[in-house]
C-alpha positions as CSV (number, residue, x, y, z in Angstrom):
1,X,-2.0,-0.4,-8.2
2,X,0.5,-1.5,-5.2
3,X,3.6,0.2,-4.6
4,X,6.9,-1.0,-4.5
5,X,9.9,0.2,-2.1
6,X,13.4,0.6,-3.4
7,X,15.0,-2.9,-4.3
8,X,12.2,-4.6,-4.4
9,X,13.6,-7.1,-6.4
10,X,15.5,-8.4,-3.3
11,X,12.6,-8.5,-1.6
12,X,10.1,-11.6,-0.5
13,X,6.8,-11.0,-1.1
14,X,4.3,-12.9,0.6
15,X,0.0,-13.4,0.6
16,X,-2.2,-14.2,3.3
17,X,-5.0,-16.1,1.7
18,X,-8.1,-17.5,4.0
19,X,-6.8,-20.5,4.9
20,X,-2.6,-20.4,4.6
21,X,0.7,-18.3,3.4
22,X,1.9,-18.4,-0.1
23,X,5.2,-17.1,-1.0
24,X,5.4,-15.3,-4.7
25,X,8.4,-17.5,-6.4
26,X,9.6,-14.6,-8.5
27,X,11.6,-11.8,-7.9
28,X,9.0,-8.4,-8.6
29,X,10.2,-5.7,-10.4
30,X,7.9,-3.6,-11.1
31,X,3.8,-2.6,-9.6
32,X,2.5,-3.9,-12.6
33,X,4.0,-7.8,-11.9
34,X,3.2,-7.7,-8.6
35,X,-0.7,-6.6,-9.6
36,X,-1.1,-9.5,-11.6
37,X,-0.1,-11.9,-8.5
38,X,-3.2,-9.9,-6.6
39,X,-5.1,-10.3,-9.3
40,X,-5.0,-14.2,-9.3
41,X,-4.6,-15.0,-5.6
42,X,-7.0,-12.3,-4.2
43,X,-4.6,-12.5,-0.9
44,X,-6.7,-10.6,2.0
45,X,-3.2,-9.0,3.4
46,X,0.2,-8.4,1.2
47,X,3.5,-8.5,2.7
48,X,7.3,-7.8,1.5
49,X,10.3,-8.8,4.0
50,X,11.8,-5.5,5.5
51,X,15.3,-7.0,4.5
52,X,16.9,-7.7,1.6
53,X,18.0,-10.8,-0.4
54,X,20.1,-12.0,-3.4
55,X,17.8,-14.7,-4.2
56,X,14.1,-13.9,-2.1
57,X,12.3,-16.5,-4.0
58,X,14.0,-19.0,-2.0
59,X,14.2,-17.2,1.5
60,X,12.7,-19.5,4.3
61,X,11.7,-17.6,7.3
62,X,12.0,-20.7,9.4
63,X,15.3,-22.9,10.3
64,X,15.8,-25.1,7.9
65,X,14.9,-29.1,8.8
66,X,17.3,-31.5,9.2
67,X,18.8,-33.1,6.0
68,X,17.7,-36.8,6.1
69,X,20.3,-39.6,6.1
70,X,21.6,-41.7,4.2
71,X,20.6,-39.2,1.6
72,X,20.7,-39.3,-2.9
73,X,23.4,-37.8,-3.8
74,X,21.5,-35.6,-6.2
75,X,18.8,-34.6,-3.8
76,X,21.9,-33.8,-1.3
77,X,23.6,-31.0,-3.5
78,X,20.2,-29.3,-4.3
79,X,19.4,-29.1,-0.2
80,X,22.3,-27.9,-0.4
81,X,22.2,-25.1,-3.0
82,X,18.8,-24.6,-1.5
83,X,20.5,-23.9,1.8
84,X,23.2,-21.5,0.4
85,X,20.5,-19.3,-1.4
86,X,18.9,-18.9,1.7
87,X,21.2,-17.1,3.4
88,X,22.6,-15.1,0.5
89,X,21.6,-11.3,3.2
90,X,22.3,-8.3,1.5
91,X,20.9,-5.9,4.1
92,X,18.4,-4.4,5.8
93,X,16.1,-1.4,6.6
94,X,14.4,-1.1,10.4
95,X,11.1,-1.0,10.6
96,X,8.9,0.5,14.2
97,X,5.7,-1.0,14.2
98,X,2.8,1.1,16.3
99,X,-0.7,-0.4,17.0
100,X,-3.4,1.4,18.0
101,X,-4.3,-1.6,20.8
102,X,-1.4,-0.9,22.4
103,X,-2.1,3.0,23.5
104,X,-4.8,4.6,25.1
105,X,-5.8,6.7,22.8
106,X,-4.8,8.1,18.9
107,X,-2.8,11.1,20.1
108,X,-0.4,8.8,22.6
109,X,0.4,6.6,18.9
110,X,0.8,9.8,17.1
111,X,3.3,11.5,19.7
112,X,5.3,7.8,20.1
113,X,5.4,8.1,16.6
114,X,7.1,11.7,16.4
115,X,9.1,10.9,18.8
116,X,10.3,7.9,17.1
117,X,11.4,10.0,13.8
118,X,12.6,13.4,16.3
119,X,15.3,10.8,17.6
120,X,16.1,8.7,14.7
121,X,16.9,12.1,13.0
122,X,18.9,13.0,16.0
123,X,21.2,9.9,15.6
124,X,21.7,10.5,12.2
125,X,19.1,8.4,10.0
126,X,16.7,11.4,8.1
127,X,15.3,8.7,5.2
128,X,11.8,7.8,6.8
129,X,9.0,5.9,5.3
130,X,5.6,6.0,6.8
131,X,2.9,4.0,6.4
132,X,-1.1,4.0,7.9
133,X,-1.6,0.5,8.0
134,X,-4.8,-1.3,9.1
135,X,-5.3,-0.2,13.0
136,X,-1.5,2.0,13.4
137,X,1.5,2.9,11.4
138,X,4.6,1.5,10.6
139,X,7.7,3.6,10.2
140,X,9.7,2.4,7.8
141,X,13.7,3.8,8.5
142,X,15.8,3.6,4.7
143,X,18.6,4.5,5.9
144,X,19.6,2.4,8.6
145,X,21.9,0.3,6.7
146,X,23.9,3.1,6.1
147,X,24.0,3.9,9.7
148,X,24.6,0.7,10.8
149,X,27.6,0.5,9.0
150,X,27.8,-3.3,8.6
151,X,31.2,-4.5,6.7
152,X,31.1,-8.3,6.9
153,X,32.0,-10.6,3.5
154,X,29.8,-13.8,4.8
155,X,26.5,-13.3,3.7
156,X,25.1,-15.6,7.1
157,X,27.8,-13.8,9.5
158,X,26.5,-10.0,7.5
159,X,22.9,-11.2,8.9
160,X,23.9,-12.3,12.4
161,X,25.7,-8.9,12.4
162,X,22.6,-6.7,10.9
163,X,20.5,-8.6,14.0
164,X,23.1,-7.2,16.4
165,X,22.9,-3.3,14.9
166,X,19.0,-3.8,15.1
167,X,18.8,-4.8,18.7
168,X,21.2,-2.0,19.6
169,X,19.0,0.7,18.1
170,X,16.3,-0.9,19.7
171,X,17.5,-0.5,23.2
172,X,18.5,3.0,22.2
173,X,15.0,4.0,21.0
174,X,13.8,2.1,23.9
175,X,15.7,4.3,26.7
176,X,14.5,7.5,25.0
177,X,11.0,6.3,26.1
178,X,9.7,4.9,22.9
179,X,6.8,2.6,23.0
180,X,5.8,0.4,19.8
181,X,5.8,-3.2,19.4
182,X,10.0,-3.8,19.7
183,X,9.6,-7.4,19.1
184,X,9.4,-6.6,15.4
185,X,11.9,-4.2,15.0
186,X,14.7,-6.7,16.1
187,X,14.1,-9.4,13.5
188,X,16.2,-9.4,10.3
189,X,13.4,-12.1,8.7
190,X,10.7,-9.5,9.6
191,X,7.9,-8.8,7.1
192,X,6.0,-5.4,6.6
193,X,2.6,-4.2,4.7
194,X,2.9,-3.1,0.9
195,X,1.6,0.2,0.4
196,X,-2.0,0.8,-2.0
197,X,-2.8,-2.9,-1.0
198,X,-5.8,-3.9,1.1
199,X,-5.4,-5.0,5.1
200,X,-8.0,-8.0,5.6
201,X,-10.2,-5.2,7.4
202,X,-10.6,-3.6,4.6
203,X,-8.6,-0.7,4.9
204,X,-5.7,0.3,2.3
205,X,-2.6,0.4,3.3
206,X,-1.4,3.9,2.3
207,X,1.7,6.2,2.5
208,X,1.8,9.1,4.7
209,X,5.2,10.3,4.4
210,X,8.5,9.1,2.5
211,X,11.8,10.8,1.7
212,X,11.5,13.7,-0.7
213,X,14.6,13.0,-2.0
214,X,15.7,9.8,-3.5
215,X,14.2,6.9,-5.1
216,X,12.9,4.8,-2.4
217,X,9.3,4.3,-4.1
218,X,8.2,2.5,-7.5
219,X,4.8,3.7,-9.0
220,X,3.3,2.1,-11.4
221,X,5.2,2.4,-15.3
């Protein structure tokens, strides 16, 4: 049975079958809904976006093309809608991505790793999430919206501004000497693994360490 993070109902989730991407049209709630979706697609990897959305059935990860003119009127006010929902951010966690590839050995990943959580401790975000994914770990950081502090009433503007908060901790972790794939981290329409589902290698993706304190996971009901 997957496992959901906190709010996963503002979250995109997303299958990579053989041959394309699918998007799951439906806000999940619970393990159990999102089971049946991996029941009839099979997907060989399962994704959820790392930030949050009013209305993530409709999030496009992509700029939006062009609308065509002249244009139905009809067709015009639902590109329009369509466009609106999209952009609907509610927030953010921040997410450090470490691959195996990209070290010499296990122990370098494990001790970027600790050092990763030793310093985001130190500037005040505790709330950690860790995952073994298929060939490294991704460190999943809860509290980072609270950190960031992010106070903006337009939902497009609250994104731009969430982008801006990422790439500062980035820099931050990144002058301490960190070394993970920082690409990802600074990406507000980044997407993640989903924990007790299978990487295309066959591995399952499964948790090492989250808060003790909180709700930040959903088990199955």
């Amino acid at each position: 049975m997957p496992i959901l993070f906190y709010k996963s109902n503002f979250r995109q989730y997303r299958f990579r079958l053989k041959d394309r991407f699918i998007k799951i049209r439906e806000k999940i709630y619970t393990p159990v809904q999102l089971k049946q979706y991996l029941d009839a697609y099979n997907p060989i990897d399962c994704y959820q976006t790392v930030s949050l959305w009013k209305y993530p059935q409709y999030l496009g990860i992509k700029k939006l093309a062009k609308i065509p003119y002249p244009t139905p009127k009809p067709l015009l006010q639902a590109e329009r809608l369509r466009r609106f929902q999209d952009n609907l951010f509610l927030g953010s966690d921040f997410v450090l991505d470490f691959d195996q590839k990209d070290y010499k050995n296990p122990q370098e990943m494990q001790a970027n790793i600790v050092l990763a959580k030793q310093s985001l401790i130190k500037l005040g975000m505790t709330k950690h999430i860790l995952m073994r994914t298929g060939a490294g770990q991704q460190l999943l950081v809860a509290d980072f919206w609270e950190w960031a502090n992010i106070h903006v009433a337009y939902p497009k503007d609250r994104e731009y501004a969430c982008l801006r908060s990422m790439q500062r901790l980035t820099r931050t972790l990144l002058d301490i000497g960190i070394k993970w794939d920082s690409a990802v981290s600074s990406d507000t329409r980044r997407i993640m693994r989903c924990p007790n589902t299978l990487h295309r290698n066959g591995n399952m993706i499964k948790l090492i360490e989250w808060p003790k304190a909180g709700d930040y996971l959903i088990f199955n009901e």
